[in-house]
Backbone bond lengths (Angstrom), bond angles and torsions (degrees), N, CA, C in turn:
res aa  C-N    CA-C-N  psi(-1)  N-CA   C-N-CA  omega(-1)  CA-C   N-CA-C  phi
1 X - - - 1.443 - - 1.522 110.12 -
2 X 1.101 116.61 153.85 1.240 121.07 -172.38 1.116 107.67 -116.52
3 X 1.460 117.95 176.34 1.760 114.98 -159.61 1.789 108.53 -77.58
4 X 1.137 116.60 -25.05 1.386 150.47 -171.63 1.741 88.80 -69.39
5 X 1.014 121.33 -106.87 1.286 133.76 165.42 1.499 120.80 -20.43
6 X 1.365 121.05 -6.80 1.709 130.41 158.18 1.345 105.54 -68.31
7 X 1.763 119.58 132.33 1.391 109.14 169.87 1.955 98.56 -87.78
8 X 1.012 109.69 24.03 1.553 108.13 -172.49 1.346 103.33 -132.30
9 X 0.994 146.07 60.25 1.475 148.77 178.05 1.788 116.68 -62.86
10 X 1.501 127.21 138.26 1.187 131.46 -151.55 1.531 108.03 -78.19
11 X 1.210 152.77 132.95 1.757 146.95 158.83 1.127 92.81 -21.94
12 X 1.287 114.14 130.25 1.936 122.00 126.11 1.542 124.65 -36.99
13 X 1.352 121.61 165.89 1.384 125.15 170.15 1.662 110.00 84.57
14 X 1.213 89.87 -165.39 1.748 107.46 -164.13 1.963 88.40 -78.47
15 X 1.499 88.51 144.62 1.358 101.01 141.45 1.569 133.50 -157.25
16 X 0.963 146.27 -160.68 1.667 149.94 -168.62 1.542 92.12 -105.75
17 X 1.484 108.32 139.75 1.607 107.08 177.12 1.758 97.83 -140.57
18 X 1.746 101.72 123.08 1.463 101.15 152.65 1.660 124.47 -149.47
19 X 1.430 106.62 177.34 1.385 110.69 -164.29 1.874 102.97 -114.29
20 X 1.505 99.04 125.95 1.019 108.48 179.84 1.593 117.42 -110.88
21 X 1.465 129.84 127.44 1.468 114.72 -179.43 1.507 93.27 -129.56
22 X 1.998 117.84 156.32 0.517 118.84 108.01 1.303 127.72 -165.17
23 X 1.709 127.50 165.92 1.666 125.16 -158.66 1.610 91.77 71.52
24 X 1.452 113.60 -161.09 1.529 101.64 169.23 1.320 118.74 -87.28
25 X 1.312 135.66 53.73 1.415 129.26 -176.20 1.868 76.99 -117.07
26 X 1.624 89.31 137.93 1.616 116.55 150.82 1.240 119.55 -114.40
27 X 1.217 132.04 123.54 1.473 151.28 159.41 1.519 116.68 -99.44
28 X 1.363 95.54 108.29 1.786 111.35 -173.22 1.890 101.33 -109.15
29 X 1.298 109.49 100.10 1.320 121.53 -158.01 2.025 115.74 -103.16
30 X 0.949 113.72 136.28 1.550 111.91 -179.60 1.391 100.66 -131.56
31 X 2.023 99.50 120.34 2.052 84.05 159.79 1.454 103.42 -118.12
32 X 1.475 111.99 153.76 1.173 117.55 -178.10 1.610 100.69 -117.27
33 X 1.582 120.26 166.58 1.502 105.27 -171.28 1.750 103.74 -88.47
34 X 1.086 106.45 138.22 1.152 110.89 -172.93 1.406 125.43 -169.52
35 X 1.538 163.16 -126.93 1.255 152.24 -161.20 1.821 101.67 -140.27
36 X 1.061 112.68 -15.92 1.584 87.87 174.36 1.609 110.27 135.25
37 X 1.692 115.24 -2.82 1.366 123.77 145.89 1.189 160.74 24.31
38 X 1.185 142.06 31.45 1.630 118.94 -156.63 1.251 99.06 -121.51
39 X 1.848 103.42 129.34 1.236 115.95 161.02 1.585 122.62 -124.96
40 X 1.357 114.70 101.33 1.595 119.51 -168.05 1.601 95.61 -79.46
41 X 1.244 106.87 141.99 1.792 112.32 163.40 1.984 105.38 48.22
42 X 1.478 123.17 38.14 0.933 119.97 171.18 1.781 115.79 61.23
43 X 1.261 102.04 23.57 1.800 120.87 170.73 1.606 119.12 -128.47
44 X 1.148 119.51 177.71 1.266 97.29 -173.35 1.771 89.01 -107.87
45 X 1.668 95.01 163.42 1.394 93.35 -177.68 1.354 147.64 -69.27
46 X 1.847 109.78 -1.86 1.150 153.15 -165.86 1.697 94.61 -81.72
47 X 0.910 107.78 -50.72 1.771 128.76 -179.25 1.732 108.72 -45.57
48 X 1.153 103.05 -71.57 1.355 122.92 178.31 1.659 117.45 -73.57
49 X 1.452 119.74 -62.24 1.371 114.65 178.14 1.536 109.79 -87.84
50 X 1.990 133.81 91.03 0.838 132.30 -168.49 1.619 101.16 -94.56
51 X 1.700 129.23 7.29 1.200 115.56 166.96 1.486 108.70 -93.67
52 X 1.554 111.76 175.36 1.380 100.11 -165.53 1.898 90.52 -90.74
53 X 1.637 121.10 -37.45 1.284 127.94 176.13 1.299 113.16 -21.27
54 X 1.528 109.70 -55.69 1.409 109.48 -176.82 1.627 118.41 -97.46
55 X 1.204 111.17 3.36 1.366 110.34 146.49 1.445 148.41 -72.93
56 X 1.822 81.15 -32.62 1.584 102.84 161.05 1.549 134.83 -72.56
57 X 2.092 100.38 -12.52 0.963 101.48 173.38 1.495 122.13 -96.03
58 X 1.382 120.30 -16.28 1.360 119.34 155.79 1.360 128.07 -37.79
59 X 1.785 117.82 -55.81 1.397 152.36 171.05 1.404 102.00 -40.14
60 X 1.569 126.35 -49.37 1.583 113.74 -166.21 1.102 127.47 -86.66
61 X 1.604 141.36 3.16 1.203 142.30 149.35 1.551 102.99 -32.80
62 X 1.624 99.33 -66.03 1.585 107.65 -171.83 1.067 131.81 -47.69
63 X 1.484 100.41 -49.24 1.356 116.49 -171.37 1.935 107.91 -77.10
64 X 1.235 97.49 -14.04 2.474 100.64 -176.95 2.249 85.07 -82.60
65 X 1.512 103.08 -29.70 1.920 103.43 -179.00 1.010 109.35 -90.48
66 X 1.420 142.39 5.35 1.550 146.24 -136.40 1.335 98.41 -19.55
67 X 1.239 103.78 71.74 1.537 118.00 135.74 1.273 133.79 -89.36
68 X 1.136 115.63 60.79 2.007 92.46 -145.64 1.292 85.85 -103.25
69 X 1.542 124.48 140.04 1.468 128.54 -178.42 1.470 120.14 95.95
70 X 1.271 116.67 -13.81 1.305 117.38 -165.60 1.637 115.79 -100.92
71 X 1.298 108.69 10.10 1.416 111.29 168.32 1.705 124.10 -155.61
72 X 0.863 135.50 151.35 1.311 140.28 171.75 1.496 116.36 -76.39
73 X 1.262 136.34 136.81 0.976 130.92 176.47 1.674 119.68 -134.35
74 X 1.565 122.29 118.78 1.211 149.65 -172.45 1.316 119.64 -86.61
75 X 0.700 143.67 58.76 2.094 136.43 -167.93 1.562 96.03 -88.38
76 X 1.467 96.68 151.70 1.660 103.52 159.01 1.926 88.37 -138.42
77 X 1.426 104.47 128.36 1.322 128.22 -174.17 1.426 110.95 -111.47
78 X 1.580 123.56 145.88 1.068 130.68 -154.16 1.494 99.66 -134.24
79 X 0.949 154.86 161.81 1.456 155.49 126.79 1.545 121.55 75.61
80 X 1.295 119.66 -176.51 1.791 114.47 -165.18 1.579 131.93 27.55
81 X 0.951 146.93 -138.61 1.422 152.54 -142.42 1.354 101.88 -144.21
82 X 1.864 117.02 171.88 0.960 118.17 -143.55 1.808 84.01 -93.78
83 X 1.076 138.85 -7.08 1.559 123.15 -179.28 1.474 90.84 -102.01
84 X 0.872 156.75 -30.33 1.664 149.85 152.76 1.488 106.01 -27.39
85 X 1.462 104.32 -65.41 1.941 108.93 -179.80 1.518 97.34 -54.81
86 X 0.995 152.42 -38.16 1.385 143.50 -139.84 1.956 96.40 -101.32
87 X 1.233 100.83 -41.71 1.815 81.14 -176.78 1.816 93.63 -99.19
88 X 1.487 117.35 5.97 1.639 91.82 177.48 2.099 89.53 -82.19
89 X 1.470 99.62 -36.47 2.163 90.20 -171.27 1.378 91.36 -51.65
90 X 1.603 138.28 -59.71 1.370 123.75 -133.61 1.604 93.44 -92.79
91 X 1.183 142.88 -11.75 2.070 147.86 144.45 1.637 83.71 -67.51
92 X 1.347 164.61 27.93 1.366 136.94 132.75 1.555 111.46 -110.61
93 X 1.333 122.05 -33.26 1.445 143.98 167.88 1.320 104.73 -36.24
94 X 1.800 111.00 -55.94 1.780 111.07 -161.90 1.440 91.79 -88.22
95 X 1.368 132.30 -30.25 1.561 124.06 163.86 1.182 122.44 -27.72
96 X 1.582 99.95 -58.89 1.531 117.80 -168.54 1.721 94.04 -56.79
97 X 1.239 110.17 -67.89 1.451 127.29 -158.94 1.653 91.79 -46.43
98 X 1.316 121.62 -21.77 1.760 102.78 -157.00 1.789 92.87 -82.97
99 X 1.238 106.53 -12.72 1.564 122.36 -164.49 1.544 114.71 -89.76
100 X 1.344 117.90 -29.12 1.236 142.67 157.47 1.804 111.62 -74.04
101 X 0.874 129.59 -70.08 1.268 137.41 -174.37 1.833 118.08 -107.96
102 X 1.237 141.91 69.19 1.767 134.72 -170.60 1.715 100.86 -42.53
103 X 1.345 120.46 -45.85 1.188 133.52 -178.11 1.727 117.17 -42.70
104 X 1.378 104.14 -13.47 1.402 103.91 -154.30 2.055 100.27 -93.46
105 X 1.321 94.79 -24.78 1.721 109.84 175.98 1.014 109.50 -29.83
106 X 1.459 131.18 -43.19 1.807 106.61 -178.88 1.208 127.37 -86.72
107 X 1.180 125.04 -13.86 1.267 148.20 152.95 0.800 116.78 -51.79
108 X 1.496 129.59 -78.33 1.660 115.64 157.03 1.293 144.72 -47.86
109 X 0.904 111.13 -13.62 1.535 132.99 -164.13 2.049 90.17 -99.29
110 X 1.089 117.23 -50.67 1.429 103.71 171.66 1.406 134.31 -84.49
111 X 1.577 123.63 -1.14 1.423 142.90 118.66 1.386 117.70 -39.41
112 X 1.202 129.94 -33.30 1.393 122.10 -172.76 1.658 132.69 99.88
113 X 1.404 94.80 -8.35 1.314 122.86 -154.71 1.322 103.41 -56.96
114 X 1.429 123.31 -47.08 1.856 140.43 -136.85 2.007 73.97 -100.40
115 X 1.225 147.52 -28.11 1.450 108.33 -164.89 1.424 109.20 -110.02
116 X 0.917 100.41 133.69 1.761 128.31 177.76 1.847 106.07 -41.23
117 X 1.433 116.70 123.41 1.282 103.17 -171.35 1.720 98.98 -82.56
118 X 1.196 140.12 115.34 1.341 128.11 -165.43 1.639 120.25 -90.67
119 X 1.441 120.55 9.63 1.024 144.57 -174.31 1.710 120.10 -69.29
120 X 1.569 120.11 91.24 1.241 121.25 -168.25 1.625 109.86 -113.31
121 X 1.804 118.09 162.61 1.315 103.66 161.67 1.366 134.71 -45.81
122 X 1.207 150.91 132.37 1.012 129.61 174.73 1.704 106.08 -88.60
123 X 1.877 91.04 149.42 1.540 100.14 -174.51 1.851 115.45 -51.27
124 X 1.290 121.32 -177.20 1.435 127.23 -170.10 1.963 78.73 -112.02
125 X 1.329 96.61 153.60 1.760 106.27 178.38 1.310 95.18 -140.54
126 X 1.253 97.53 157.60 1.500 116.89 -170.76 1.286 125.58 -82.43
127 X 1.326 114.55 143.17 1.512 115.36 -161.00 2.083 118.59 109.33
128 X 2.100 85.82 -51.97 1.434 73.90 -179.95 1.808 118.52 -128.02
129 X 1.390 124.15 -178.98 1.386 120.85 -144.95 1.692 92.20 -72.90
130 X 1.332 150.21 -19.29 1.375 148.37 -163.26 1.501 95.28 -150.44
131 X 1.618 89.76 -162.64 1.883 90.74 -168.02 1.705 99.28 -75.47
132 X 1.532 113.45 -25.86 1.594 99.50 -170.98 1.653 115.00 -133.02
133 X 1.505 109.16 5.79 1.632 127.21 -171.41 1.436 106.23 -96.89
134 X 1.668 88.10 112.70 1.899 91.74 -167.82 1.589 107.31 -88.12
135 X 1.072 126.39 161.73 1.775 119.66 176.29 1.634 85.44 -71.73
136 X 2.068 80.86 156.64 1.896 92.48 177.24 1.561 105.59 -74.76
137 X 1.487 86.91 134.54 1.592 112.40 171.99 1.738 112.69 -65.59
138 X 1.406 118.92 121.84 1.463 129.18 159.91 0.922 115.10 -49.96
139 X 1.065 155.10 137.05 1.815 131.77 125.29 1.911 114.55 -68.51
140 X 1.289 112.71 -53.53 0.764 117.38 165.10 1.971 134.43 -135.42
């Protein structure tokens, strides 16, 4: 689809841009100022995150800046599962926010928001059936 062919087309003007990862999901996030918004992947976010957990986790960037309402927020999300998308938007959200506001760092930063969860599959190794599950041992 083309941008034309969106019945949801993006604001004009400036906005705050950040990148949220985590596991392999990337969340490449834009807020623009606006009423309170979210459209992930050109849907609304209601669509996609039907638990409230991960609704709530979108919500807390704002709420550690009490900003709540004061911007629109746009993500286009890439990869892993639907709780992967939810803390890579809200690790791109407080990005954005650090970019909009420098002031806002301790606040976020004691939410948790600003650090990257660095936690990946680990590779499969050779010899055994997963990265650390050995075949059952014989004795005899």
């Amino acid at each position: 689809m083309t941008q034309e062919q969106t019945a949801i087309t993006l604001p004009g003007g400036q906005y705050y841009y950040g990148t949220g990862r985590r596991k392999t999901t990337i969340a490449r996030v834009r807020l623009y100022p606006g009423s309170g918004n979210y459209l992930i992947n050109e849907r609304p976010y209601l669509e996609i995150f039907t638990r409230p957990l991960h609704q709530n986790r979108l919500r807390l960037p704002f709420e550690a800046a009490e900003l709540m309402g004061n911007f629109d927020v746009y993500a286009k999300v890439a990869g892993g599962g639907v709780s992967a998308w939810a803390d890579a938007i809200a690790h791109g959200i407080a990005r954005a926010l650090l970019s909009y506001e420098e002031k806002l760092r301790p606040a976020l930063r004691k939410a948790g928001l600003l650090t990257r969860d660095p936690r990946i599959k680990e590779r499969k190794k050779p010899g055994l059936k997963r990265a650390r599950k050995a075949p059952q041992y014989t004795k005899r």
